[in-house]
N, CA, C and O atoms as CSV, one atom per row, in Angstrom:
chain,resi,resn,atom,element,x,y,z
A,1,UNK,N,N,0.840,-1.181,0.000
A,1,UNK,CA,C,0.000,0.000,0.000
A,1,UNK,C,C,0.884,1.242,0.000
A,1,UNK,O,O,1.853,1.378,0.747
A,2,UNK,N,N,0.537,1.997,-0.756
A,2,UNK,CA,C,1.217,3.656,-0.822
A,2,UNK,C,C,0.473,4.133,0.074
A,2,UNK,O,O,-0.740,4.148,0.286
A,3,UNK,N,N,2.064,4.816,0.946
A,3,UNK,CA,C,1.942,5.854,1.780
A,3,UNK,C,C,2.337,7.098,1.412
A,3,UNK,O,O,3.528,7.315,1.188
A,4,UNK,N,N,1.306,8.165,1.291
A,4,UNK,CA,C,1.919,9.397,1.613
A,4,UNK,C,C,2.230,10.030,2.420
A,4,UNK,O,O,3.303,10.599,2.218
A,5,UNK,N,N,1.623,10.281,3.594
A,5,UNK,CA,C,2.479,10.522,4.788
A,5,UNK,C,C,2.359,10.144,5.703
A,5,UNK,O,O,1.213,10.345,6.105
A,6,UNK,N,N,3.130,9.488,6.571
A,6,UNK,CA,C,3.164,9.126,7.974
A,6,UNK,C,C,3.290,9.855,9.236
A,6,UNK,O,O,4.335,10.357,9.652
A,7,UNK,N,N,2.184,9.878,9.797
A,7,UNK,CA,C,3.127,10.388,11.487
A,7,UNK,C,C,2.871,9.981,13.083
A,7,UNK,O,O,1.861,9.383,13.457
A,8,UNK,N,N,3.766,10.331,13.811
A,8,UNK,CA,C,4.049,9.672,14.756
A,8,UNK,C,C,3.807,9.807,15.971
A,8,UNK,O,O,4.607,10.483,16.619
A,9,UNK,N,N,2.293,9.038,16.862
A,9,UNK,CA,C,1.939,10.174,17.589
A,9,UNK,C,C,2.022,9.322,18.855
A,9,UNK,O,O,1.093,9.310,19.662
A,10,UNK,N,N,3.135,8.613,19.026
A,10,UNK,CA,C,3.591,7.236,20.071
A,10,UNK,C,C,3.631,8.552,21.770
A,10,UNK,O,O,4.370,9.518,21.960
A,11,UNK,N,N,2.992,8.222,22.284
A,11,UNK,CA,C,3.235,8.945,23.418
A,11,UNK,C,C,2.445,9.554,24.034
A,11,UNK,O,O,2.492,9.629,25.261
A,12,UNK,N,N,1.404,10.209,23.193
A,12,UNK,CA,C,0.247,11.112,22.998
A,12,UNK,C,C,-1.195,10.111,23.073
A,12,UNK,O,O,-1.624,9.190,22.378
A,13,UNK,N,N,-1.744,10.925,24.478
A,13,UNK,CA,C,-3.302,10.029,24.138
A,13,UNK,C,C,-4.299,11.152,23.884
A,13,UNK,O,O,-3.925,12.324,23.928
A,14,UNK,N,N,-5.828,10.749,23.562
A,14,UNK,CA,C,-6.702,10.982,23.551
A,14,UNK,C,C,-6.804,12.471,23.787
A,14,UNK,O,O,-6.172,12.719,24.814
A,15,UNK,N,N,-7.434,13.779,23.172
A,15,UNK,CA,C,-7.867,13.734,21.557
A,15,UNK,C,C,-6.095,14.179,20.468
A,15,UNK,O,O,-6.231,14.578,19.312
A,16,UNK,N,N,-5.029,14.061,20.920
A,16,UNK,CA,C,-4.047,14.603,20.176
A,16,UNK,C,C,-3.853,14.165,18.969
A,16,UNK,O,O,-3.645,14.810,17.942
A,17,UNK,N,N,-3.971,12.381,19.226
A,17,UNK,CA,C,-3.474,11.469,17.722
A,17,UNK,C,C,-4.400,12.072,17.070
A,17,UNK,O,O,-4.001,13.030,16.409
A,18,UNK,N,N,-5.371,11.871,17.030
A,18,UNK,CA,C,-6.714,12.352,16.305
A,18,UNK,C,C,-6.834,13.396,15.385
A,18,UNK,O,O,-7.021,13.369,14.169
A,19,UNK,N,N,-6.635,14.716,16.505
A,19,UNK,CA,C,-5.755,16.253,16.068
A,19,UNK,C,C,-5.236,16.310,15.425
A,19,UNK,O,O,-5.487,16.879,14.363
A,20,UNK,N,N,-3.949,15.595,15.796
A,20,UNK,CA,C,-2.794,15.603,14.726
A,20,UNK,C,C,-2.949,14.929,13.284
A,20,UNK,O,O,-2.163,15.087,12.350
A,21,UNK,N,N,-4.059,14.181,13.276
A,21,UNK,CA,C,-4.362,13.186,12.107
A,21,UNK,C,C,-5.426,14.039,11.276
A,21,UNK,O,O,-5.623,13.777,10.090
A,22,UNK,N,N,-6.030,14.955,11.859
A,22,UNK,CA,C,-7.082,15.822,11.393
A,22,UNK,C,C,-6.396,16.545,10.641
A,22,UNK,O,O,-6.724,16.563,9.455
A,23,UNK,N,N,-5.319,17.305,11.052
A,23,UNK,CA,C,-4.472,18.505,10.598
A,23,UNK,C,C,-3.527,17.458,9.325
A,23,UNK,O,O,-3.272,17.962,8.232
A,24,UNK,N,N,-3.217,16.433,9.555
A,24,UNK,CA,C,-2.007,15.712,8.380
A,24,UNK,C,C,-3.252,15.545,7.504
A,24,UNK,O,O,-3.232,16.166,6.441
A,25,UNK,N,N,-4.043,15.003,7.706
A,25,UNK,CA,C,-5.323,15.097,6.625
A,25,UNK,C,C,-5.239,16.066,5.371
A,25,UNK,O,O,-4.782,16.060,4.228
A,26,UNK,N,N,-6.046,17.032,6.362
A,26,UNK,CA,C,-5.906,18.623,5.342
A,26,UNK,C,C,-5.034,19.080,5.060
A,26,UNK,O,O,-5.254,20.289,5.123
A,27,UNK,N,N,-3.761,18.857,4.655
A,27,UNK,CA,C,-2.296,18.737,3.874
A,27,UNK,C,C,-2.664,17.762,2.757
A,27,UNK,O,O,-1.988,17.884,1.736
A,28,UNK,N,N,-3.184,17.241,2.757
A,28,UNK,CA,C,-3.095,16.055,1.225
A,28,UNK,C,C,-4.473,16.131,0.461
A,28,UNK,O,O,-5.549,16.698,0.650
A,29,UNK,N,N,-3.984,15.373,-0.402
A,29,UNK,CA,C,-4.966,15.637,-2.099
A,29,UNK,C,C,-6.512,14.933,-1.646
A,29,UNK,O,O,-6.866,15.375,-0.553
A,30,UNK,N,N,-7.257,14.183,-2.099
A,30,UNK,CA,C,-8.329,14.060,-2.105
A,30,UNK,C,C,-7.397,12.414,-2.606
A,30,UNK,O,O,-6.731,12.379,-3.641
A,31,UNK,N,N,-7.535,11.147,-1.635
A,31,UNK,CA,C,-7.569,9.981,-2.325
A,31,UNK,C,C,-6.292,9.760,-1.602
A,31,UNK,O,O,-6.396,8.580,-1.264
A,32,UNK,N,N,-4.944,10.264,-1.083
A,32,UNK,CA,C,-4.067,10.471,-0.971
A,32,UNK,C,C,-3.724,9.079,0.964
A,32,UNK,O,O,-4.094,7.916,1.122
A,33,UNK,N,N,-3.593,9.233,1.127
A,33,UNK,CA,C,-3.125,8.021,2.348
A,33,UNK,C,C,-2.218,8.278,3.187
A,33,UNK,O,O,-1.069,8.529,2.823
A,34,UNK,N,N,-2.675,8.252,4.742
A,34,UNK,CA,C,-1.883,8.798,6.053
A,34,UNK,C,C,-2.062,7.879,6.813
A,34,UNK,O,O,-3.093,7.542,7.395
A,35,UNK,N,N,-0.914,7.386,6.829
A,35,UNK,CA,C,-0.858,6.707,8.189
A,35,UNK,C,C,-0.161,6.888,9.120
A,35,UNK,O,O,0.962,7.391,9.091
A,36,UNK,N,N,-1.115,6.253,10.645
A,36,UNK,CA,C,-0.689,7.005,11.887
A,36,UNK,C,C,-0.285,6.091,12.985
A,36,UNK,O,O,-1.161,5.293,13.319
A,37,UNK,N,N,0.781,6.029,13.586
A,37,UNK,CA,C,1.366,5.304,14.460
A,37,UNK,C,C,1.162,5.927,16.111
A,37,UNK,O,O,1.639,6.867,16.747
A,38,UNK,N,N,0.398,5.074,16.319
A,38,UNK,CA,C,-0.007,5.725,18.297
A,38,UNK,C,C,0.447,4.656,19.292
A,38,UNK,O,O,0.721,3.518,18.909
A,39,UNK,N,N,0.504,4.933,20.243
A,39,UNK,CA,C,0.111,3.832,21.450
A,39,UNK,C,C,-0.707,3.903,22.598
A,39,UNK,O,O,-0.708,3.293,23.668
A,40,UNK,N,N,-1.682,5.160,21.918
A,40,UNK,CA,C,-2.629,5.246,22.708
A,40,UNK,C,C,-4.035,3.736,22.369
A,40,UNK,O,O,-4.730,3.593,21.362
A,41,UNK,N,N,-4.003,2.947,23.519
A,41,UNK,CA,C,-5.127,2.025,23.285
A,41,UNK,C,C,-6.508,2.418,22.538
A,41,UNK,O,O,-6.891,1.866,21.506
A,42,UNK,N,N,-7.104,3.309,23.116
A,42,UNK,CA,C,-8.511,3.683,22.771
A,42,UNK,C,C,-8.142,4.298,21.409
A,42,UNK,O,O,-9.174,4.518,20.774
A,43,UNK,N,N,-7.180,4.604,20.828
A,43,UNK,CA,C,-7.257,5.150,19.399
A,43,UNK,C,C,-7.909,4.244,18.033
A,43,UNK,O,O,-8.394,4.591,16.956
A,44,UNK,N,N,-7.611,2.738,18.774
A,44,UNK,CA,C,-8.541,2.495,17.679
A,44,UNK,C,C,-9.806,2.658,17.684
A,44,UNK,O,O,-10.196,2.909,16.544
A,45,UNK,N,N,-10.558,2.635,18.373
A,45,UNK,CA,C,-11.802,3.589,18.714
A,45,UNK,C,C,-12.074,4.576,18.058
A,45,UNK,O,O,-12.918,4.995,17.266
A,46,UNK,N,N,-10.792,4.978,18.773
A,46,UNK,CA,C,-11.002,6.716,18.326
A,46,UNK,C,C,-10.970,6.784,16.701
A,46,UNK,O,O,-11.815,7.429,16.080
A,47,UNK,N,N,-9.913,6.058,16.059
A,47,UNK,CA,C,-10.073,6.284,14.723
A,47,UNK,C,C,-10.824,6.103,13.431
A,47,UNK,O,O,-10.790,6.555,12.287
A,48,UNK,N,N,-11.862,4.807,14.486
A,48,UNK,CA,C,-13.412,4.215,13.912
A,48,UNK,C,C,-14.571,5.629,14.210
A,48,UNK,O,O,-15.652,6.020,13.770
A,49,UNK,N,N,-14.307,5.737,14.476
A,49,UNK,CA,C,-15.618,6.902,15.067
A,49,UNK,C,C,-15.259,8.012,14.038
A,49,UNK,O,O,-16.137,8.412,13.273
A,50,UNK,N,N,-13.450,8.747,13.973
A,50,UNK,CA,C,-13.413,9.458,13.324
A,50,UNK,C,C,-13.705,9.609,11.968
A,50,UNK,O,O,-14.199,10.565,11.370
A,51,UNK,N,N,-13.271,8.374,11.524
A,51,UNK,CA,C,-13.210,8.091,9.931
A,51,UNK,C,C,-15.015,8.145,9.544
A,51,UNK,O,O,-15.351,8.603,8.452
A,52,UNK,N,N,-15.892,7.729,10.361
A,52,UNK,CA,C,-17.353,7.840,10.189
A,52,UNK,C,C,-17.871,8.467,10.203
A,52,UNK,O,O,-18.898,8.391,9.528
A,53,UNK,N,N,-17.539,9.862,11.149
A,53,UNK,CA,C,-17.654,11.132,11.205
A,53,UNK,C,C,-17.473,12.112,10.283
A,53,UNK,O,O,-18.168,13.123,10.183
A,54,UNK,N,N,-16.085,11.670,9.277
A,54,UNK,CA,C,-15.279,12.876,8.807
A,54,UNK,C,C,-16.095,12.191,7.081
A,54,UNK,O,O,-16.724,12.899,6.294
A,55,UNK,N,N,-15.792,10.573,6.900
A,55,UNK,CA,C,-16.129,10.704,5.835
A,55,UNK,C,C,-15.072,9.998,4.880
A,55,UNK,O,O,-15.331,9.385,3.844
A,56,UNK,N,N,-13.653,10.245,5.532
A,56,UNK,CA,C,-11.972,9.783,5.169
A,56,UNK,C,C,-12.892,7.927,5.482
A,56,UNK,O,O,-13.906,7.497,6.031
A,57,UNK,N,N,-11.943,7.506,4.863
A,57,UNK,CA,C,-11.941,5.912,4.882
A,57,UNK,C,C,-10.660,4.989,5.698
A,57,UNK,O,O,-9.435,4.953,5.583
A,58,UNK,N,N,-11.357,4.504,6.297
A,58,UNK,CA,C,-10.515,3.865,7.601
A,58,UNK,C,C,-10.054,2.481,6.800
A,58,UNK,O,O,-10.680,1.464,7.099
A,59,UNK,N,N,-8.995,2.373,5.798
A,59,UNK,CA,C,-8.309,1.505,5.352
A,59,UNK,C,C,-7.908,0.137,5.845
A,59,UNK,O,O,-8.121,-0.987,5.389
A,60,UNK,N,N,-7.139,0.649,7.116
A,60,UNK,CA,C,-6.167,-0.669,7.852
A,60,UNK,C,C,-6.381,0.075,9.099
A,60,UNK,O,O,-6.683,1.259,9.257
A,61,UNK,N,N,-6.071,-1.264,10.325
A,61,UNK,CA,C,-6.033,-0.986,11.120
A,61,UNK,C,C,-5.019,-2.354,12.091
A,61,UNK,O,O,-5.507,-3.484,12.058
A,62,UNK,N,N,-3.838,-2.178,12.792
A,62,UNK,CA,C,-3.189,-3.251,13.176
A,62,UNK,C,C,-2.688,-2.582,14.445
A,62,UNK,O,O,-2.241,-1.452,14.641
A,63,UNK,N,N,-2.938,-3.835,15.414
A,63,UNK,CA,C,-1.861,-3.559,16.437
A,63,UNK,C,C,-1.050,-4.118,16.420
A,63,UNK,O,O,-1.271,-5.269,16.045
A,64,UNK,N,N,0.034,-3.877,16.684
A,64,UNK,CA,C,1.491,-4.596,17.174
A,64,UNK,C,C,2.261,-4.241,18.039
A,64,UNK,O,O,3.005,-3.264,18.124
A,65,UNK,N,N,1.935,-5.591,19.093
A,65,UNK,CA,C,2.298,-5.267,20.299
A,65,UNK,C,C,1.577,-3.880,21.231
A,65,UNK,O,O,0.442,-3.917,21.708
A,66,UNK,N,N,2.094,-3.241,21.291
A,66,UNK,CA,C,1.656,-1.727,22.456
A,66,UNK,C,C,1.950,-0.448,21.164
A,66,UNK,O,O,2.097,0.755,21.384
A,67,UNK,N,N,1.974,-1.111,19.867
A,67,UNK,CA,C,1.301,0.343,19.072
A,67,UNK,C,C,0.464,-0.429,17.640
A,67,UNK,O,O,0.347,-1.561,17.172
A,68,UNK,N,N,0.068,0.769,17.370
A,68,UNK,CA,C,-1.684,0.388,16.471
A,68,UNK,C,C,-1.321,1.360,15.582
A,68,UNK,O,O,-0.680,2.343,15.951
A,69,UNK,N,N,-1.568,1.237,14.762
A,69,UNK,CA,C,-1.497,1.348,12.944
A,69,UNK,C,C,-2.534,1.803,12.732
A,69,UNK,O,O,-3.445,0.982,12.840
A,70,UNK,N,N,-2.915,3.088,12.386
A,70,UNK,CA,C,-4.002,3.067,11.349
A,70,UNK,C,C,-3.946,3.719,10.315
A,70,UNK,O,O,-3.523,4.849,10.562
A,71,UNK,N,N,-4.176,3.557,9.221
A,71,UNK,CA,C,-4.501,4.122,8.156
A,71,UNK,C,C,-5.401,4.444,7.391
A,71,UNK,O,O,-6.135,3.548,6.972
A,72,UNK,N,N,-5.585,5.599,7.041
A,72,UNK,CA,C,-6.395,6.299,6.046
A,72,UNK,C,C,-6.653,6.694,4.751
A,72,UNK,O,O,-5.610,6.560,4.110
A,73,UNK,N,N,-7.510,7.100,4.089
A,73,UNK,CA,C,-7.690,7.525,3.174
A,73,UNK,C,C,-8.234,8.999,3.009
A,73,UNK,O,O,-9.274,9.201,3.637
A,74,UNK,N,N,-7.869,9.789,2.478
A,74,UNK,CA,C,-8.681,11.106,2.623
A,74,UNK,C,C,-10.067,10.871,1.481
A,74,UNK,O,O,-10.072,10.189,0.456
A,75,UNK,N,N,-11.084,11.618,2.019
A,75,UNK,CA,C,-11.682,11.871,1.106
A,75,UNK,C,C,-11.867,13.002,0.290
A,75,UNK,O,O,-12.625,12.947,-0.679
């Protein structure tokens, strides 16, 4: 899968990854792919709710180990 941008929000809980994933969002094209590396638990949550909300498409989603993967799609 093509990534366009990644970022890294290992450290940071609840609403920052999110934030920060909101804002890397609206930097890219329409179709374009961000993925986000947390270790906040509830983010996958958080990133189901968001993606349903916003409209972006919730691609992948993996944990490994004590961090979680998710990726997006903009819409």
């Amino acid at each position: 899968m093509l990534i366009d941008k990644e970022i890294d929000t290992r450290g940071l809980n609840c609403p920052l990854p999110i934030l920060k994933a909101k804002k890397a969002l609206a930097e890219l094209q329409s179709g374009q792919v961000l993925k986000v590396v947390s270790t906040d638990a509830g983010s996958i949550r958080d990133f189901q709710a968001f993606a349903k909300q916003t409209g972006n498409e919730l691609l992948d989603q993996q944990t490994l180990d004590t961090v979680f993967v998710h990726v997006l799609r903009r819409r």
